[in-house]
LORO-829297 format. One record per residue (C-alpha): residue in three letters; x, y, z. Coordinates in Angstrom, 3 decimals. Layout:
LORO-829297
residuo = ALA px = X py = Y pz = Z
...
//
This chain:
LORO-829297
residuo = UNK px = 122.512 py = 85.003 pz = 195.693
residuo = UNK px = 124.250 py = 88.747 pz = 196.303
residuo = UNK px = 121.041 py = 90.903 pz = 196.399
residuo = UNK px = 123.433 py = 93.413 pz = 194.906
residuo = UNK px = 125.252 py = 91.904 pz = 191.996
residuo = UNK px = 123.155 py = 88.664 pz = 191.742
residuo = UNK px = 126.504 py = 86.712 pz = 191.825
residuo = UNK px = 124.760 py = 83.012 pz = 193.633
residuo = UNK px = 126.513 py = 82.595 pz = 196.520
residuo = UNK px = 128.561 py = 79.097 pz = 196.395
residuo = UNK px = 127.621 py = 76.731 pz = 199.186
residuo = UNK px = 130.981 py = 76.963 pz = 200.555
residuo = UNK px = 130.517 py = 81.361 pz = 201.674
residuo = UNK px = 130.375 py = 81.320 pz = 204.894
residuo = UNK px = 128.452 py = 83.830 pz = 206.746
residuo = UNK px = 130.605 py = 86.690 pz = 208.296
residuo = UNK px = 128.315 py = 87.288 pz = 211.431
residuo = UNK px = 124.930 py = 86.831 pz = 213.040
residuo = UNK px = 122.772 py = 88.104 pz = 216.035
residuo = UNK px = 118.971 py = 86.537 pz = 217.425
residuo = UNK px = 116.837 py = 88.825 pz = 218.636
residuo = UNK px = 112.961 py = 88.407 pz = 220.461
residuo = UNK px = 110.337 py = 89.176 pz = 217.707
residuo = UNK px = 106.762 py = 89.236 pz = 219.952
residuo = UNK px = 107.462 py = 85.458 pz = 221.114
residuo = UNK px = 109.066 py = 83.850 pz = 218.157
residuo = UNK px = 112.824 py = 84.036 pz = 217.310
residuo = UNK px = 114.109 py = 85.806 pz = 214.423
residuo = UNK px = 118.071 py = 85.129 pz = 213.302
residuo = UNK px = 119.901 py = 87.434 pz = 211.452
residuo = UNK px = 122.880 py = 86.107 pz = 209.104
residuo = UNK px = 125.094 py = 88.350 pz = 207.271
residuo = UNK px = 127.414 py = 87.277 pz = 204.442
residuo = UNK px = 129.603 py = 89.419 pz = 202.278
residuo = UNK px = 129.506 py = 89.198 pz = 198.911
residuo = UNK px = 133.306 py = 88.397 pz = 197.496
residuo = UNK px = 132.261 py = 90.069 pz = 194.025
residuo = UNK px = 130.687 py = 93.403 pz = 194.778
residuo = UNK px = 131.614 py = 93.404 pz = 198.678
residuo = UNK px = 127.732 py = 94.288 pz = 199.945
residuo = UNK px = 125.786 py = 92.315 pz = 202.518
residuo = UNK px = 123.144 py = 90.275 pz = 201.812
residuo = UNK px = 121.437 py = 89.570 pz = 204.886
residuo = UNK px = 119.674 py = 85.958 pz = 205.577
residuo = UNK px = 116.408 py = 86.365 pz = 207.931
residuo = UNK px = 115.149 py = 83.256 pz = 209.685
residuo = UNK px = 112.130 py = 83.862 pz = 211.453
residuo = UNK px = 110.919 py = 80.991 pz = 213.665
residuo = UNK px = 107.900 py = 81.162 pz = 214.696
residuo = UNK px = 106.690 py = 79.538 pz = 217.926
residuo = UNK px = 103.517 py = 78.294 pz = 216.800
residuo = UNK px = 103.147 py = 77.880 pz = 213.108
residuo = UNK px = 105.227 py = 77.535 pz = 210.129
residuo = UNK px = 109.228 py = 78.785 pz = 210.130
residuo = UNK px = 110.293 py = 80.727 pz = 207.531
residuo = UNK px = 114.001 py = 81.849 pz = 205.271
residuo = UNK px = 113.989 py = 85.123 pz = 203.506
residuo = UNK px = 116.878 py = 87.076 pz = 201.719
residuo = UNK px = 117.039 py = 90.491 pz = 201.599
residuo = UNK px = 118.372 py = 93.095 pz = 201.945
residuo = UNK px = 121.480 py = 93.845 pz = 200.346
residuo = UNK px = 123.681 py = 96.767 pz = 202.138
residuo = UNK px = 126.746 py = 98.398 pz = 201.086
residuo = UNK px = 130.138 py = 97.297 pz = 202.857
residuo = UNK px = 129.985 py = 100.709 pz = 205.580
residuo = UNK px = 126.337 py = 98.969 pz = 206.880
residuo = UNK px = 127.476 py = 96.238 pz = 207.387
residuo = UNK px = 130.467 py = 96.472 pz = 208.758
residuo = UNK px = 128.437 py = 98.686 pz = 210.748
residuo = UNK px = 126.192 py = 96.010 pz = 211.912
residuo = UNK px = 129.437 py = 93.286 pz = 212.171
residuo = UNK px = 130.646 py = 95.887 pz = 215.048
residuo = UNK px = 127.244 py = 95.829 pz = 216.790
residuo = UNK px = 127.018 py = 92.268 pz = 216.855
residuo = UNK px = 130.944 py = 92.546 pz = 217.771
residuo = UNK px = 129.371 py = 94.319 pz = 221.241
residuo = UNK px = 127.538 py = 91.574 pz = 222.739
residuo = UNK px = 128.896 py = 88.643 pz = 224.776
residuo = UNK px = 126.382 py = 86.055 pz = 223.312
residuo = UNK px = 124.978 py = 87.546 pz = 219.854
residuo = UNK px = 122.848 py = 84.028 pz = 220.019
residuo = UNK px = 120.959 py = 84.664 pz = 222.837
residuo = UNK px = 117.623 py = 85.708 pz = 222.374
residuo = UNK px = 117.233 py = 86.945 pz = 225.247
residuo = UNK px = 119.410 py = 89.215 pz = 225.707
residuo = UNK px = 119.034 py = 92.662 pz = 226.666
residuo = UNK px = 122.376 py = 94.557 pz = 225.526
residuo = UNK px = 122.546 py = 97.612 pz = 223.073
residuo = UNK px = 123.627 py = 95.466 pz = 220.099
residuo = UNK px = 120.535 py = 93.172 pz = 220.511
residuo = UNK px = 118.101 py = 96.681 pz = 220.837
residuo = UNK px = 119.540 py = 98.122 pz = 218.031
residuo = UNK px = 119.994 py = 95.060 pz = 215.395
residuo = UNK px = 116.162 py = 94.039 pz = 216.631
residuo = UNK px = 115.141 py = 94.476 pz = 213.065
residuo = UNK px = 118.337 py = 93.176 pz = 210.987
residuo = UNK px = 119.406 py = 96.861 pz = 210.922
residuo = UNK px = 120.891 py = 99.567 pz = 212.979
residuo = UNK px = 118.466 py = 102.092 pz = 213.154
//
């Protein structure tokens, strides 16, 4: 569901872009999808923990110039997917956000 608008998202929306970044151990994935009501973000946050229990949030919503923001981040890095990785992108998006 668009954190926005509330519009539920149909199963088909695909997400428009994603990064993983190093969260003290445990892997946290960041998916963005775009909203095709309102046109904000609503950002998916899996956070895998290496020991204990994995867990899906949603939230936040940000307006179209964030994200598209955050899409030309990710757009920076040669492997958004990769952890480990030690580019600009992956520093700033380490919380979900530019900051």
């Amino acid at each position: 569901m668009c954190g926005h608008c509330q519009l539920p998202f149909s199963p088909e929306l695909k997400r428009v872009g994603g990064i993983s970044v190093l969260v003290y151990g445990d892997e946290c994935i960041y998916s963005y999808f775009r909203c095709p009501n309102c046109d904000w973000f609503t950002i998916e946050e899996y956070y895998d923990a290496f020991m204990g229990d994995s867990t899906v949030r949603w939230g936040p919503s940000v307006p179209t110039s964030v994200g598209e923001s955050v899409l030309a981040w990710i757009a920076k890095c040669p492997e958004p997917h990769d952890k480990w990785c030690e580019c600009a992108a992956h520093e700033a998006l380490a919380t979900g956000l530019p900051g």
